[in-house]
C-alpha positions as CSV (number, residue, x, y, z in Angstrom):
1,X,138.4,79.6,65.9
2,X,140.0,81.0,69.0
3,X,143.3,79.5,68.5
4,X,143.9,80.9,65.2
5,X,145.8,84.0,64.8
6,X,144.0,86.8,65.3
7,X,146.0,90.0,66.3
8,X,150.0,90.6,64.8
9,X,152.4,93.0,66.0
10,X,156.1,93.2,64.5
11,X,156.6,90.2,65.0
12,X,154.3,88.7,67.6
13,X,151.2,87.1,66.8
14,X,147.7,86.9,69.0
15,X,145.3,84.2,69.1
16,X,141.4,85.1,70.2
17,X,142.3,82.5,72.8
18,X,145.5,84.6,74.2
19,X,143.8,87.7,74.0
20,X,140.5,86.8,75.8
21,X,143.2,85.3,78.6
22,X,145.4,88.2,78.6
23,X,141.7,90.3,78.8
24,X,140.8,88.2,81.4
25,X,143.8,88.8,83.4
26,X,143.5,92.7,83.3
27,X,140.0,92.4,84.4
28,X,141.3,90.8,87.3
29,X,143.7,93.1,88.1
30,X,141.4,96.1,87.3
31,X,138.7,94.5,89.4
32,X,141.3,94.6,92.4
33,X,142.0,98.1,91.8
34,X,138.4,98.8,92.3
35,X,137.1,98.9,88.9
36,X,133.3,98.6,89.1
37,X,130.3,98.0,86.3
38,X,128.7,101.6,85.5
39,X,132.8,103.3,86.0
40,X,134.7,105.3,83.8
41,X,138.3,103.9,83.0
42,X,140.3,106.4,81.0
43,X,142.8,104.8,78.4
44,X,146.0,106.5,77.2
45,X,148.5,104.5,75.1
46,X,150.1,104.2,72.5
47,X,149.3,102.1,69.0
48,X,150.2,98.4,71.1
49,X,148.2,95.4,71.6
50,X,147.5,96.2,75.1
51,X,145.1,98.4,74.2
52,X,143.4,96.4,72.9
53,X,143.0,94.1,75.7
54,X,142.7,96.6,78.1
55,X,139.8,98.2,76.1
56,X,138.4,94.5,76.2
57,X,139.1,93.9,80.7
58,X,137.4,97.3,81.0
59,X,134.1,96.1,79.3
60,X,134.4,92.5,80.7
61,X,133.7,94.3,84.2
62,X,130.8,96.6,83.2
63,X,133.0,99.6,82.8
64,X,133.5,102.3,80.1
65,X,136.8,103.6,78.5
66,X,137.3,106.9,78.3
67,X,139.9,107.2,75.0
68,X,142.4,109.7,75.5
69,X,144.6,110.7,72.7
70,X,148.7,110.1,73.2
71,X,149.0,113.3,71.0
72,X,147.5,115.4,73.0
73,X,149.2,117.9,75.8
74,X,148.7,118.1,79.4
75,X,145.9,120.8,79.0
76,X,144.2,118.6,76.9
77,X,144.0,115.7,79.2
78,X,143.3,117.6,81.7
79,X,140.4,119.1,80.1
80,X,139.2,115.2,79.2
81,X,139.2,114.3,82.6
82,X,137.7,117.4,83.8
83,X,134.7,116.5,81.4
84,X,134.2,112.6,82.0
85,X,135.5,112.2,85.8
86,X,137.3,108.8,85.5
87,X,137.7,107.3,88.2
88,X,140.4,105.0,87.1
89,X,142.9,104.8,84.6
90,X,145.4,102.6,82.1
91,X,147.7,103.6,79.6
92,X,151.2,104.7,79.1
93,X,151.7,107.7,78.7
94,X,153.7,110.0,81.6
95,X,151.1,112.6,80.7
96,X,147.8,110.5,82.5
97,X,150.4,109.1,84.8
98,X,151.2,112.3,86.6
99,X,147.3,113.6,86.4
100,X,146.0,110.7,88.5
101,X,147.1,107.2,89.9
102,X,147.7,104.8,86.2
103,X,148.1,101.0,85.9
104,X,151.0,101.2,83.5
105,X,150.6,98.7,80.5
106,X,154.5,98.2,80.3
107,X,154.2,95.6,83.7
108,X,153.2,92.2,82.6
109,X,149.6,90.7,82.0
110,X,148.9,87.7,83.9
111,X,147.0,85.1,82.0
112,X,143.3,84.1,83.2
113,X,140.8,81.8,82.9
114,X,136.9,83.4,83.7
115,X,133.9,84.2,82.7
116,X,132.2,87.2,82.6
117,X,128.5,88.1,82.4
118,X,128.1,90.3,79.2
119,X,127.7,94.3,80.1
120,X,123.7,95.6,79.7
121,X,123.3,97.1,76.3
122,X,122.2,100.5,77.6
123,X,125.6,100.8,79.5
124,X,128.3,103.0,78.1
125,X,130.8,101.3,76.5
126,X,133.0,104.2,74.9
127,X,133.9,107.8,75.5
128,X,135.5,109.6,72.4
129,X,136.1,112.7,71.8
130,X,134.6,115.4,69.4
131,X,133.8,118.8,68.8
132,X,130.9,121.2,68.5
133,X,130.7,124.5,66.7
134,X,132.8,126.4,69.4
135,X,134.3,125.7,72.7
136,X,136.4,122.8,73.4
137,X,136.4,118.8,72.9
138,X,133.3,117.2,73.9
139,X,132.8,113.6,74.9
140,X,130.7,111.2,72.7
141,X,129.1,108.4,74.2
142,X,128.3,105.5,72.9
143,X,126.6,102.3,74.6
144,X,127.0,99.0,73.7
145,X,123.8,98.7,71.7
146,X,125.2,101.4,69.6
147,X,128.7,100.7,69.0
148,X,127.3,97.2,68.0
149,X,125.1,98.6,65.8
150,X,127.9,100.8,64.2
151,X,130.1,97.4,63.7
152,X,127.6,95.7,62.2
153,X,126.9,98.7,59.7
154,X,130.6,99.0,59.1
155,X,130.8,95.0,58.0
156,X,127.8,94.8,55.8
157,X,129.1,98.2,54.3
158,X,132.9,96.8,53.7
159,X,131.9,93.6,53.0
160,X,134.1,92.0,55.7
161,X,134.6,88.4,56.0
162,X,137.0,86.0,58.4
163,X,138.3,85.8,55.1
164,X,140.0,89.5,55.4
165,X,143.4,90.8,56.4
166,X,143.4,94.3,57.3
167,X,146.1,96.9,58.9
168,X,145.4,99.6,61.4
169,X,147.8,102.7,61.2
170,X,145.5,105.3,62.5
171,X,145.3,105.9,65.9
172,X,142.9,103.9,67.8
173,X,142.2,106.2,70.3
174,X,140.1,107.5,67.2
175,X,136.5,106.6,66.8
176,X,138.1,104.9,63.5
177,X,140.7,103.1,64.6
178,X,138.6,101.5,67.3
179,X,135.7,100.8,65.6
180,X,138.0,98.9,62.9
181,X,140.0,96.7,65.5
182,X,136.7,95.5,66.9
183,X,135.3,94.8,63.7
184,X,138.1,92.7,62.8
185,X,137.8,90.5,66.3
186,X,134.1,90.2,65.9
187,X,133.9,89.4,62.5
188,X,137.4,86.8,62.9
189,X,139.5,88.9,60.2
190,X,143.1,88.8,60.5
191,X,144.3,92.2,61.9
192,X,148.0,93.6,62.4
193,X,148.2,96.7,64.5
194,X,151.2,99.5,63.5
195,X,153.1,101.1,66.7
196,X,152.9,104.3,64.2
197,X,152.5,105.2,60.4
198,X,155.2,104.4,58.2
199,X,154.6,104.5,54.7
200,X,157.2,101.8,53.4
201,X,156.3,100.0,56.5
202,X,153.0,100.1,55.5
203,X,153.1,98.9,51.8
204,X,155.5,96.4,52.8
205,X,152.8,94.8,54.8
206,X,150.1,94.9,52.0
207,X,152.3,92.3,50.2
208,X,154.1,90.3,53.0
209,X,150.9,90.2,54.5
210,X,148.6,90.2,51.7
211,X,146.2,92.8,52.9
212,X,142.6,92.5,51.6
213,X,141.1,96.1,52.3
214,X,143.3,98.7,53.9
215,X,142.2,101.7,55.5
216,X,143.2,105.3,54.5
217,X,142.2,108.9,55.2
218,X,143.8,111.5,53.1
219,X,147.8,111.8,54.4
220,X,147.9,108.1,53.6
221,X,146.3,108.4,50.4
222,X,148.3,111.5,49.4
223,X,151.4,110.2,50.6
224,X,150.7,106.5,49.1
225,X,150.4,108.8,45.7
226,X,153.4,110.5,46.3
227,X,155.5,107.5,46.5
228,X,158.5,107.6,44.4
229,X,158.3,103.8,44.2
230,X,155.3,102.5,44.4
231,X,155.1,100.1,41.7
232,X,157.8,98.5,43.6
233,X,155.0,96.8,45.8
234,X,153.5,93.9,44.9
235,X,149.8,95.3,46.1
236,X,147.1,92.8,43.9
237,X,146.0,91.1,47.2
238,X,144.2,94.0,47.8
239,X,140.3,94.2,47.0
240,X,140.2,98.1,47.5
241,X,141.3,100.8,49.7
242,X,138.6,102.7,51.3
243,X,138.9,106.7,52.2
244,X,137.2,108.0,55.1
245,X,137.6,111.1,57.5
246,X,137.7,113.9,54.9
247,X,135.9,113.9,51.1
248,X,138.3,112.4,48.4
249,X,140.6,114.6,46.9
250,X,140.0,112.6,43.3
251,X,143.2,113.7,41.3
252,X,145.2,111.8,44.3
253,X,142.7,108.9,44.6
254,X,142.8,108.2,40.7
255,X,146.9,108.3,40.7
256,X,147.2,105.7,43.1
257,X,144.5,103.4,41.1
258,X,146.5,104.4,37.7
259,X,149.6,103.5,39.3
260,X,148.3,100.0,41.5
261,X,145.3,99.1,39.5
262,X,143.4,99.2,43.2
263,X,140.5,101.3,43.5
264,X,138.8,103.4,46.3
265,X,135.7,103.1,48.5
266,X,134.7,106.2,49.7
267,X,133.0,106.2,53.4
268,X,131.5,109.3,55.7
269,X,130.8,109.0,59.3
270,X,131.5,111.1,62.6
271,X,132.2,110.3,66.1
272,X,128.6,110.6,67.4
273,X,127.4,108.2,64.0
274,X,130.3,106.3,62.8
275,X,129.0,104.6,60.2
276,X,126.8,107.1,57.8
277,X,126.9,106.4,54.4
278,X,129.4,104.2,52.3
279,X,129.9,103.6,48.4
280,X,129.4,100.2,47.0
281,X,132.4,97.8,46.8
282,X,131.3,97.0,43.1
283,X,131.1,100.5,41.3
284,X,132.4,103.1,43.8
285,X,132.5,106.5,42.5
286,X,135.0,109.3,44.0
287,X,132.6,112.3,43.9
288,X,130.1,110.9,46.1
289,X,130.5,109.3,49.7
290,X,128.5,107.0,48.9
291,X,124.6,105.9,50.0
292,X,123.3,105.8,53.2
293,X,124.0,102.0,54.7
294,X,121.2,100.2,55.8
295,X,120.3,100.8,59.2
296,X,120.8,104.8,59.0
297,X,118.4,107.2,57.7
298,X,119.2,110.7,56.3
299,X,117.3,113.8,55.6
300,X,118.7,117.2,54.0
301,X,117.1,120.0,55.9
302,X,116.9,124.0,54.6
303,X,119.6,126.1,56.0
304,X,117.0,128.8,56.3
305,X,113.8,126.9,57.4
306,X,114.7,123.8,59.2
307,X,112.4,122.1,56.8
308,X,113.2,119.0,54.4
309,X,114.1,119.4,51.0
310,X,113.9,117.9,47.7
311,X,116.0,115.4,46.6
312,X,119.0,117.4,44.9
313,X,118.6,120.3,47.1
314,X,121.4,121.7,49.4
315,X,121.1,122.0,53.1
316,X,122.4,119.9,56.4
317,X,122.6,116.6,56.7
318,X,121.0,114.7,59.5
319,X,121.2,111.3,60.6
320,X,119.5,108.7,62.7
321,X,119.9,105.3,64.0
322,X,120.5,102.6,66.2
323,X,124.3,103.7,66.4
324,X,123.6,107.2,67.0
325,X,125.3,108.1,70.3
326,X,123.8,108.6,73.9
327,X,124.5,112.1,74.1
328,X,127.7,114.1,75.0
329,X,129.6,115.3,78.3
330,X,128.9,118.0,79.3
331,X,125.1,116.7,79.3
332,X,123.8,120.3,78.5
333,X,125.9,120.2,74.7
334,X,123.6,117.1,73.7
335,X,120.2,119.5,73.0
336,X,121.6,121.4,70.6
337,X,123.0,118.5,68.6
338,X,119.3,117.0,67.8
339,X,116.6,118.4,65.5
340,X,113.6,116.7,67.0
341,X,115.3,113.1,67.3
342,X,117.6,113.6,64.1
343,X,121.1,114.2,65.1
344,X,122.8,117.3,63.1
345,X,126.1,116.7,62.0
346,X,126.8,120.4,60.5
347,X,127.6,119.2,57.4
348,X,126.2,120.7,54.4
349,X,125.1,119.1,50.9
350,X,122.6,116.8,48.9
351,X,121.2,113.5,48.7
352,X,119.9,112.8,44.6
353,X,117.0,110.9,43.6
354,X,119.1,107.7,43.8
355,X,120.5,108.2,47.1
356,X,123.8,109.4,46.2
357,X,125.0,112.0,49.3
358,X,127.7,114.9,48.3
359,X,129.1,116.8,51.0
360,X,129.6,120.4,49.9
361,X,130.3,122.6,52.9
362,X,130.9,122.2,56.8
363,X,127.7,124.5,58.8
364,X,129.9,124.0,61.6
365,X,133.4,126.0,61.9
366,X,135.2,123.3,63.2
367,X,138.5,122.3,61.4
368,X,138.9,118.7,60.5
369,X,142.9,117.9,60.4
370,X,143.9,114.9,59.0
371,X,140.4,113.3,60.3
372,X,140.5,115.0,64.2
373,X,138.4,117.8,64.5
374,X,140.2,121.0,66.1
375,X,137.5,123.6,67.8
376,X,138.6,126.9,66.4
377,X,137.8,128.7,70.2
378,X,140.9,126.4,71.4
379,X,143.5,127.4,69.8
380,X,141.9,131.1,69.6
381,X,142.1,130.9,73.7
382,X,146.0,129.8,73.5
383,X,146.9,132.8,70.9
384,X,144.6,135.3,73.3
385,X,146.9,134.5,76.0
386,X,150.3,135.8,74.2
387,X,151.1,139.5,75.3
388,X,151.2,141.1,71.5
389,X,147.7,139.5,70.8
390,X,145.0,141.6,71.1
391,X,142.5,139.3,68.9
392,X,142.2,136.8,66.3
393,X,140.3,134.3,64.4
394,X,141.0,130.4,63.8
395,X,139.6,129.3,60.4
396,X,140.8,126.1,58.5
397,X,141.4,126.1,54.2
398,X,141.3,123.3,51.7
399,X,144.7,121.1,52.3
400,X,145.0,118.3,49.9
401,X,146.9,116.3,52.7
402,X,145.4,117.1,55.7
403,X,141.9,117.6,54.6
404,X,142.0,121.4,56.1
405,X,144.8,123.5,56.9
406,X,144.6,125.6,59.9
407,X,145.0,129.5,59.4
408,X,145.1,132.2,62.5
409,X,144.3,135.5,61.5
410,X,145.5,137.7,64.6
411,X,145.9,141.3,65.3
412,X,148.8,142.1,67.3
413,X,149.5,145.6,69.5
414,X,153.1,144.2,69.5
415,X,155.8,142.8,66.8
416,X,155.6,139.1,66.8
417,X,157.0,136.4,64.5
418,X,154.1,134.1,62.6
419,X,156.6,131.4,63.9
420,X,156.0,132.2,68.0
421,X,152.6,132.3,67.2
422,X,153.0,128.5,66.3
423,X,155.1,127.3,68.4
424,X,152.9,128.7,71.3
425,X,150.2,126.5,69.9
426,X,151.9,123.5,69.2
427,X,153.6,123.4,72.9
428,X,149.8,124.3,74.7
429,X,148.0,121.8,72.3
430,X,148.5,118.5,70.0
431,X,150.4,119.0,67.4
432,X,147.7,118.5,64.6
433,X,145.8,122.1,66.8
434,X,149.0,124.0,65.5
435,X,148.3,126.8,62.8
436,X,149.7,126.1,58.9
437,X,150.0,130.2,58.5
438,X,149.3,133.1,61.0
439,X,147.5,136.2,58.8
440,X,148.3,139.6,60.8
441,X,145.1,141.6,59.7
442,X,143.9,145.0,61.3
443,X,140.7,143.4,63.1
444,X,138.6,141.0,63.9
445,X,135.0,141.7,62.5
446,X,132.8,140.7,65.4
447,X,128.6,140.7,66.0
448,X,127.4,143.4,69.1
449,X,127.3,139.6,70.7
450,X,131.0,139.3,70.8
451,X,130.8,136.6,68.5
452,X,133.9,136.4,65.9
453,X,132.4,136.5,62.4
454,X,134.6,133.5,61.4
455,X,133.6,133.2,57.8
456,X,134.0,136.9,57.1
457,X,137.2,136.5,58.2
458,X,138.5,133.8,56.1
459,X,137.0,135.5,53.2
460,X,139.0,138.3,53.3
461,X,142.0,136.8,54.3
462,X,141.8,132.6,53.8
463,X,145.1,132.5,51.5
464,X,146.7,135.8,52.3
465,X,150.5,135.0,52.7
466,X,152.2,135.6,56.6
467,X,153.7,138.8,55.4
């Protein structure tokens, strides 16, 4: 098994057997650098296959990887650091480079033959990052107990064999992306990695590939859709394409199977459980995100009470399992994330009699972009810090592409252009944190607390024009 092709990308292929030497090799060399069992080892890099096989030295030796976006900004990284104290790092990207001492990916990996004893189950093994209701990214960590949990929910859930091809165009830095790539390895599925999306590039793989299940989240789906020639594709080899990170948008899910003939698995899962309920391969359904897969238990709580509901009734949804994370840095956000043992992921809907979940509404107020979350406090702190802004409000509104649009409602003592607004964003933060619209409104409903009545805000304003 280990000397067939496991890995492609362009043009070069992988064997298990090359990338467990090539893994073995930056163990080595991370091992001379210091690198210790129980360490933190942030990664920054770019879609490539030595992420991959750095994220695979790092564990050999005991150590956790700290995932760093290569989208986000200096302030960003800085902030990621800040909250998970690496005390090494790989990658590259200039931006980790000139925060602390990197070992670039771009010199060559030296080939090795070792063994290594496996890390303890209990020891972190992954540190991505999420958000709460306010404030800014938090880290999510997950052991090796649970992220092998969370694989083995995601296989029996897609139905993955060694038979299966798959493609990975999302970032892997993403709870996602990762947790697809390691799928693939473990379960001996054929797996190309993409430096970056590319939609031709994409669909042109499907057939000269012949992709089993691909992997989309709505900008793929919409853009698949979209596609002036799409029937150009020959894309039969395909046994479905499943939609995760945002709820389907069904008119563009059913005019991609109307124009291909494939059909759509709906999936819903979050950083801290990443595998929480999927539809079944054989009769999928696009209004539903499926049932919760085995292994992971849900309850619907009252919004008002805290208690559980009925079947059919609407509150939030809360999950447990094995693959539930250990807790986030900073340690003190972790408390307020459980309801006695139940983790609360802030989303808000129903689970029927027959165990069909519908998400309705977000209790949280973060903004979900194209699958990241965006805390709305961030980009809030970036706009406070413009002279003409005297306060504003971050809200996000349905966006068929993106999942959520991001809207900044801001009152200004000053004239200011929508577009400085933006641009002050998008050079401070990653370009997915940038505001769609800015809303000039006279002011900022608040509680006595300070605290910026979000949803009032969006009410009154959520699709007024710039002007």
């Amino acid at each position: 098994m280990n000397d067939t092709v496991a890995l492609c990308f362009e043009e070069r292929e992988y064997t298990l057997a090359e990338l467990d030497g090539l893994a073995n090799g930056l163990a080595a060399t991370l091992a001379r650098r210091g690198v210790r069992a129980g360490d933190r080892v942030a990664l920054m890099s770019s879609n490539r296959p030595e992420f991959v096989i750095a994220v695979r030295a790092t564990w050999r030796l005991g150590a956790a990887v700290v995932l760093i976006s290569p989208a986000w900004k200096r302030a960003d990284v800085e902030h990621a650091l800040a909250t998970t104290r690496p005390a090494h790092a790989v990658g590259d990207h200039p931006v980790l480079a000139e925060l602390m001492p990197m070992l670039a990916l771009d010199d060559p990996i030296a080939v090795e033959s070792a063994t290594f004893p496996p890390p303890a189950p209990e020891a972190d093994a992954v540190l991505v990052f999420s958000s709460g209701t306010t404030g800014l990214p938090k880290a999510v960590r997950h052991t090796h107990a649970s992220l092998a949990a969370a694989v083995g929910h995601w296989r029996a859930a897609l139905g993955l064999t060694a038979r299966d091809r798959i493609q990975v165009v999302t970032p892997p830095s993403h709870i996602l992306g990762l947790l697809n790539i390691v799928l693939a390895l473990e379960t001996g599925a054929w797996v190309r990695l993409h430096r970056r999306f590319d939609l031709d590039r994409m669909l042109h793989n499907i057939e000269a590939d012949r992709i089993t299940v691909e992997m989309a989240v709505a900008p793929i789906a919409l853009a698949i859709a979209s596609h002036p020639e799409l029937e150009s594709y020959d894309l039969s080899s395909l046994r479905y394409i499943m939609w995760g990170a945002t709820p389907v948008t069904p008119s563009v899910a059913e005019i991609v199977t109307r124009r291909t003939g494939v059909g759509w698995v709906p999936a819903y899962g979050a950083s801290e459980l990443p595998v929480i309920a999927c539809n079944p391969i054989d009769g999928a359904r696009l209004d539903s995100v499926g049932r919760p897969v085995p292994g992971v238990r849900v309850r619907v709580v009252s919004l008002e009470t805290g208690a559980e509901v009925e079947p059919g009734a609407t509150g939030e949804i809360q999950v447990r399992s094995e693959s539930l994370m250990a807790g986030y840095l900073p340690d003190d956000a972790t408390a307020d994330a459980f309801d006695d043992g139940w983790y609360r992921t802030g989303d808000v809907g129903h689970l029927d009699a027959d165990g069909w979940l519908r998400l309705t509404d977000r209790l949280k107020e973060m903004i979900k972009v194209r699958g990241f979350p965006v805390a709305p406090a961030e980009v809030e702190a970036v706009l406070h810090g413009h002279p003409a802004v005297s306060d504003c409000a971050v809200y996000g509104i349905p966006d068929p592409a993106d999942g959520e649009a991001i809207v900044a409602a801001v009152t200004v003592t000053d004239s200011v252009a929508s577009q400085e607004l933006i641009d002050l964003v998008g050079d401070r933060l990653a370009s997915y944190k940038r505001p769609r619209q800015v809303v000039f409104v006279p002011e900022i409903p608040r509680l006595p607390s300070g605290k910026v009545l979000r949803r009032v805000v969006k009410e009154r304003h959520g699709r007024t024009s710039d002007e």
